[in-house]
C-alpha positions in Angstrom: -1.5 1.3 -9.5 -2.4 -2.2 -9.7 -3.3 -4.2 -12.9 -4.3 -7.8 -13.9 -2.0 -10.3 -15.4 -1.0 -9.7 -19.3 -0.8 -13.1 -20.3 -3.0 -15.5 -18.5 -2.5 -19.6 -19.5 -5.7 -21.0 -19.0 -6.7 -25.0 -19.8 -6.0 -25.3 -23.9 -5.9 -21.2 -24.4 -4.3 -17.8 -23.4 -5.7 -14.8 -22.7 -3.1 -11.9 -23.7 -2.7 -8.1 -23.8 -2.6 -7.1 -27.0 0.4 -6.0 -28.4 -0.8 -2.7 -30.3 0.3 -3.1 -34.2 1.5 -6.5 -34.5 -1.5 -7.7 -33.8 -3.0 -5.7 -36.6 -2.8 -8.0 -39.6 -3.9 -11.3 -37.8 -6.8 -9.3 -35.6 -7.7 -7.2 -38.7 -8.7 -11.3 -40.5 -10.5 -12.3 -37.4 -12.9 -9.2 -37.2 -13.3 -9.1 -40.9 -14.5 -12.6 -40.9 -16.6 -12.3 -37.8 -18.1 -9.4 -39.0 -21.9 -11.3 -40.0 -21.5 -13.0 -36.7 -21.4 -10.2 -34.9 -23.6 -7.3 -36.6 -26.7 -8.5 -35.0 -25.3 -7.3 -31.4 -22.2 -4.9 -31.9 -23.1 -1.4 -33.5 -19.2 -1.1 -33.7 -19.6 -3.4 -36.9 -21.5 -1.0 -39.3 -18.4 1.6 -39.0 -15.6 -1.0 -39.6 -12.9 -0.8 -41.1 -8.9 -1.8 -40.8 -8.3 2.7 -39.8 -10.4 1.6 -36.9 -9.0 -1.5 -35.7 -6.0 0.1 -36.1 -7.1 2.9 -33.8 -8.2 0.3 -31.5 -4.8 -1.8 -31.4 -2.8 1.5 -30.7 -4.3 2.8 -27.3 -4.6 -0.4 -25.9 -1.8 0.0 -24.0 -2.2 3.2 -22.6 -5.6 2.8 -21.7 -4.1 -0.6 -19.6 -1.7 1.7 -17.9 -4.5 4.6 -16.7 -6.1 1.4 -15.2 -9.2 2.0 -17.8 -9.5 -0.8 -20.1 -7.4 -4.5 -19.8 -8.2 -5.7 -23.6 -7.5 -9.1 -24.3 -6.6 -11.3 -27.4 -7.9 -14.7 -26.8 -5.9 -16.9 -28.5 -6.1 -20.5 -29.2 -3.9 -22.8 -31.0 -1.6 -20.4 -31.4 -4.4 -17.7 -33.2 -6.5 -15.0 -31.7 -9.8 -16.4 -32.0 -11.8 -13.0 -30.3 -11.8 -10.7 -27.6 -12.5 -10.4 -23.9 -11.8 -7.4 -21.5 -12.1 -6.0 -18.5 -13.0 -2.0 -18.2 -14.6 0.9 -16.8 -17.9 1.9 -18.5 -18.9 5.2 -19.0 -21.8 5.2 -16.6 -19.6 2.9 -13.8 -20.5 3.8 -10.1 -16.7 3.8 -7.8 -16.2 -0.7 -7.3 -17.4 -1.8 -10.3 -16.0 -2.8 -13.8 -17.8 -4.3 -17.2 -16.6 -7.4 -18.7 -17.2 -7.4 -22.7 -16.5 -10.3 -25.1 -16.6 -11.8 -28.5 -15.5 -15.0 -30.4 -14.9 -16.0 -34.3 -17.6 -17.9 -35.5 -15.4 -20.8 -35.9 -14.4 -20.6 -32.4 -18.0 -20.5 -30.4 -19.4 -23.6 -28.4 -16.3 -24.5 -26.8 -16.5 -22.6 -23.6 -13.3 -20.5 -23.8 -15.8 -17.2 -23.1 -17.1 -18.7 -20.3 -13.6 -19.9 -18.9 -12.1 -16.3 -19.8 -15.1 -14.5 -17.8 -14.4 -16.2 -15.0 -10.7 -15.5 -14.9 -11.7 -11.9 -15.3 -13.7 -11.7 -12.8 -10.7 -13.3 -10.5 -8.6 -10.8 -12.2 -11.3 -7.7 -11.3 -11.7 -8.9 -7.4 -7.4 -8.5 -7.1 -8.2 -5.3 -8.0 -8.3 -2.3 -5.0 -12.4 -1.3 -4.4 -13.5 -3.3 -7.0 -16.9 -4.6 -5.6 -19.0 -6.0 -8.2 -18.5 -6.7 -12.2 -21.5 -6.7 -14.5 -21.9 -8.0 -17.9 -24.1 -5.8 -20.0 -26.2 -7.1 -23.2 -29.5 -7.4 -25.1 -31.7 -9.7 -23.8 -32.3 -10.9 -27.4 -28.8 -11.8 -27.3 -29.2 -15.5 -25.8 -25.6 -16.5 -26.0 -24.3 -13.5 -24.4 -26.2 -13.7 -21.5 -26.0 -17.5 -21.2 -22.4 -16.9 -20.0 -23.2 -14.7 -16.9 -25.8 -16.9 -16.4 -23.7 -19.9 -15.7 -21.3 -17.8 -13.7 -23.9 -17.2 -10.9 -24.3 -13.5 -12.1 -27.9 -12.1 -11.1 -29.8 -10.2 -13.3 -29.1 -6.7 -11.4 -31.1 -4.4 -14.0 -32.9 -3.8 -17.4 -33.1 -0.6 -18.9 -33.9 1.3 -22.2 -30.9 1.9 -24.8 -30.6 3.3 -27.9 -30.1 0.2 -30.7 -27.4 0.6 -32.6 -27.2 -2.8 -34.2 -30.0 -4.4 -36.1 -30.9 -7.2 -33.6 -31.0 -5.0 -30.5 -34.6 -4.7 -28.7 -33.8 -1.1 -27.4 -33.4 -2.8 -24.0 -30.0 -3.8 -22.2 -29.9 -6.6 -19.2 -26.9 -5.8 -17.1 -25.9 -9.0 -14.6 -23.9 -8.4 -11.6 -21.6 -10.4 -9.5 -20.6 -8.9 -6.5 -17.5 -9.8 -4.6 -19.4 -10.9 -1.6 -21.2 -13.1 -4.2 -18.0 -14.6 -6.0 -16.5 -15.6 -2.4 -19.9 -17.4 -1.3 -19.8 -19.5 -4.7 -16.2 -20.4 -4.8 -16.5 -22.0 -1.4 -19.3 -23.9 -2.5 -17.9 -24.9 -5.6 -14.1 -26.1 -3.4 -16.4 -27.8 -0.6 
């Protein structure tokens, strides 16, 4: 089975696997003080705690190796400064993968989820029958879906969801690139 890269050197920051419970103590910091930057979008917040990041930390590695879920630390200047990642929904058709993400507070504005999109999505098209990635948010969530945006994702769908955080509309926007899509733009932007 094929996989993406496990440390990726990007311009001025690295995007890494994580390496299951050493990353616990300096990942554990970062969620804890992103945790009012993210509550208005992630529903994952309102159940946090350092037994669940641990649980998260721990199967990373396995679920990289069934080919399920390529989680990476995003580290810059030497600290992990959020997440990105590269997985298999629940609801995925056969070709496509989801790309999630999240930054510390401290570390937004810079473009580094922008750049680390884009390298998953290179990552996701070296994958066998991989056809399209999406990006999935709420539409009230501006800076989320600011990054597809600029990637030449299309808005591929809107549909109801269930909110489990306080800011959610009870609506998700899922963009789509497709690989057809992804070839087309590089050319334009090399020529």
């Amino acid at each position: 089975m094929e996989h993406p890269q496990q440390v990726i050197e990007l311009d001025g920051f690295t995007l890494r696997a994580f390496n299951g419970e050493a990353d616990l103590p300096e990942f554990l910091r970062v969620v804890e003080e992103s945790l009012e930057h993210l509550r208005p979008w992630m529903g994952w917040v309102a159940e946090h705690s350092a037994a669940n990041t641990r649980a998260f930390l721990v199967n990373r590695a396995e679920r990289w190796a069934r080919g399920q879920d390529y989680s990476y630390a995003i580290v810059s200047d030497g600290e992990i400064v959020g997440v990105c990642g590269l997985f298999r929904s629940a609801d995925d058709a056969d070709g496509g993968r989801e790309i999630g993400y999240w930054l510390h507070p401290a570390a937004t504005g810079r473009g580094l989820v922008t750049r680390a999109v884009r390298e998953l999505v290179d990552q996701a098209f070296r994958l066998p029958g991989v056809e399209f990635v999406e990006v999935v948010h709420d539409p009230a969530n501006l800076a989320s879906g600011a990054v597809p945006a600029r990637l030449g994702f299309t808005e591929h769908l809107r549909r109801p969801r269930e909110r489990v955080a306080p800011a959610e509309t009870g609506e998700e926007q899922i963009w789509r690139l497709t690989r057809r899509r992804a070839k087309a733009l590089a050319a334009a932007e090399a020529g």
